[in-house]
N, C-alpha and C positions, 0 to 999 in steps of 0.2 A: 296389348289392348288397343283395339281401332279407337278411332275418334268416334265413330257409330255406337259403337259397343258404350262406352262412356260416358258419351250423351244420354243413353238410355239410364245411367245410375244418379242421377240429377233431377231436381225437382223440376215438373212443367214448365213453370214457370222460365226458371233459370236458361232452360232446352230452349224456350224459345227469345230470352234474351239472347242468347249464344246466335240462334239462327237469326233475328237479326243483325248483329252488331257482322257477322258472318254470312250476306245471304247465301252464297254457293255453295253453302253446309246443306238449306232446305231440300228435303225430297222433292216438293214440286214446286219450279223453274220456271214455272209457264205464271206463276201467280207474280206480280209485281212488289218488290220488297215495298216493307210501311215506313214511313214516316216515322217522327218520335211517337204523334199524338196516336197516331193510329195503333201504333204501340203498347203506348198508354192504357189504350180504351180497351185492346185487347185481353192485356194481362188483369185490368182491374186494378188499376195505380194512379196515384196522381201524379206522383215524381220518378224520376229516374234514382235515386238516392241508396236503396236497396240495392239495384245492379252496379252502380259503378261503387258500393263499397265491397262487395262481391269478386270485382275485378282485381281488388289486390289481395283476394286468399289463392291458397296452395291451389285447390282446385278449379279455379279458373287460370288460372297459370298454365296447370296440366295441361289442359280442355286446347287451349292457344296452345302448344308447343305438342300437342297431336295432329292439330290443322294445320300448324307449320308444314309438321315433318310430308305431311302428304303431299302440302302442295309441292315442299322437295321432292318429291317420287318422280310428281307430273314435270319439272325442272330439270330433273337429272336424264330423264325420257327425252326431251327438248334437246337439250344440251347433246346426250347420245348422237340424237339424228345428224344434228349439223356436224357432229365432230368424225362422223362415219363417213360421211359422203365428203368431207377433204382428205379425210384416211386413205380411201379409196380414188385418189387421183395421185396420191405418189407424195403427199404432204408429209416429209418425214416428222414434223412436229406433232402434228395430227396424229399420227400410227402410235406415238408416243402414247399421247392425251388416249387414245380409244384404246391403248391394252391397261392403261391407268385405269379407266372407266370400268373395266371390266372387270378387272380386279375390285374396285368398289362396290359395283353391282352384287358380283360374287361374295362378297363378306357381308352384303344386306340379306341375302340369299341364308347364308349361312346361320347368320344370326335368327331371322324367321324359322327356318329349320327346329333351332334348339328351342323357341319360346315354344313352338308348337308340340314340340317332346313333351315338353314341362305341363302345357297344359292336357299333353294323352295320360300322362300317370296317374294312376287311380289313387285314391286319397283313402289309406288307414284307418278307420275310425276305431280301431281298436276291437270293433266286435267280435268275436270269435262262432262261427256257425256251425 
């Protein structure tokens, strides 16, 4: 499951505590993240008190360790480039780290593959037609 997907299973509300507390989550970038108060005034609250006890269930946990995992993607991308272009001047430590990399990429690769199996197979409901 994306973080996308995710956020969409979560109340309004919640979605947009997440995208503040997170602004680089927000679809649009061009608006300037809020304040607490403006926060506040948005959701219809007084206090913060709701969200940060929210923060310590299961599901906010998830929610953060899906935003993790992406910004790893965008990290592991980073990491790639620089570690390609000393590969590619004859840094044998480097050639090292970049078939490593590849092989990790590859098992990310792999693993997607199979969630994506899982979610093609049609689901059983037992009807008989």
């Amino acid at each position: 499951m994306t973080l996308k997907e995710a956020l969409k299973k979560i109340t309004k509300e919640n979605r947009m505590y997440f995208n503040y507390k997170f602004p680089d989550t927000r679809f649009n970038q061009t608006i300037l993240p809020k304040n607490e108060e403006e926060f506040l005034i948005s959701v219809g609250r007084k206090t913060m008190n709701g969200f940060t006890n929210w923060e310590k269930t299961p599901e906010y946990a998830n929610l953060v360790a899906l935003y993790l995992q992406s910004k790893m993607i965008d990290d592991i991308h980073t990491i790639y480039k620089v570690v390609r272009e000393k590969a590619l001047t004859g840094d044998e430590k480097q050639v090292k780290l970049l078939l490593t990399l590849n092989k990790e990429i590859n098992s990310i690769i792999k693993a997607g593959a199979e969630l994506s199996k899982v979610d093609e197979e049609p689901e059983d409901d037992g009807l008989i037609v």
